[in-house]
N, C-alpha and C positions, 0 to 999 in steps of 0.2 A: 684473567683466566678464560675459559674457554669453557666455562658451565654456565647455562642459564639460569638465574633465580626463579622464585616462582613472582616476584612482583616486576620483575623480566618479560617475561613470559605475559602474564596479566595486563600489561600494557602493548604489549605485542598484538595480546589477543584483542585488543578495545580498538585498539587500530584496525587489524583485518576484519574485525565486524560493526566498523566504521561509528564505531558509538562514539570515540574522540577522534580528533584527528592530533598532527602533527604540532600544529599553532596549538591546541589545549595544551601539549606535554611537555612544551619548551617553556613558558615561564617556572613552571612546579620544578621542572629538572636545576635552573635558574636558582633558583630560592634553596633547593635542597643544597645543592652544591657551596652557596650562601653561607651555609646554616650549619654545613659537617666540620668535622673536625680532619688533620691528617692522615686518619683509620678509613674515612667514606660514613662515618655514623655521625648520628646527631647527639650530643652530650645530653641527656635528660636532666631535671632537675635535684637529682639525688650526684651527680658527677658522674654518672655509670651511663654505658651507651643501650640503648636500647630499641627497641623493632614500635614500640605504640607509643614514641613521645608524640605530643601533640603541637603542633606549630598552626603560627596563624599565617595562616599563606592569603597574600591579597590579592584580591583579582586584577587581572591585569588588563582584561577586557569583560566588557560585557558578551557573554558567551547566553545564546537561547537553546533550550534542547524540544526537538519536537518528538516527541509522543504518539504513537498511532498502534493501538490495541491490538488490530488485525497485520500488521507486518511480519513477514516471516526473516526469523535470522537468517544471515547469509552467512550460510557454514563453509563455504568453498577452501579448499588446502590451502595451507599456507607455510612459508617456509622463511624461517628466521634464520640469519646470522649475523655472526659479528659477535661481540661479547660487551658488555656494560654500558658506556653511555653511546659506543659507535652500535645499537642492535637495530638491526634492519629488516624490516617486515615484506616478504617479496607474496604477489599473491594478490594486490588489490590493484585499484584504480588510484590506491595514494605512493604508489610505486617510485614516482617520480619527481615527490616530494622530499625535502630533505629531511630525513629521521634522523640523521646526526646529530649528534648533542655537539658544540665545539668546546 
């Protein structure tokens, strides 16, 4: 379809204020994809799909986050499209990375 989620959206945004990048979001997408069923949900333990099942996602690299108190966000525009797993974050310096999910 052609509406953004809001966990769409949220990863859109993590991207354009560079707190993950692209290499973070493709193992998770990986594993979701894994994990769902025919619908795009994940079956919870009751049989019923639901938005806070918990899964164990492994890491797939060693990923470090640095930290610096005094940084300021970089709020600059940004402009998504695309819809589901092809959504494309135009706006940053990871422009020319591949956001596609395959």
């Amino acid at each position: 379809d052609d509406k953004i989620d809001q966990f769409e959206f949220t990863v859109a945004s993590l991207l354009a204020l560079r707190k993950i990048t692209s290499d973070d979001v493709l193992p998770i997408m990986d594993k979701f994809r894994e994990l769902c069923d025919d619908s795009g949900f994940i079956v919870g333990p009751s049989g019923q799909s639901t938005d806070e099942t918990m899964v164990d996602i492994e890491a797939t690299k060693d990923s470090q986050i640095e930290s610096d108190s005094t940084c300021e966000r970089n709020l600059a525009p940004v402009t998504l499209s695309g819809t589901g797993s092809s959504l494309k974050v135009s706006g940053t310096d990871d422009d020319d990375d591949e956001n596609d999910e395959e």
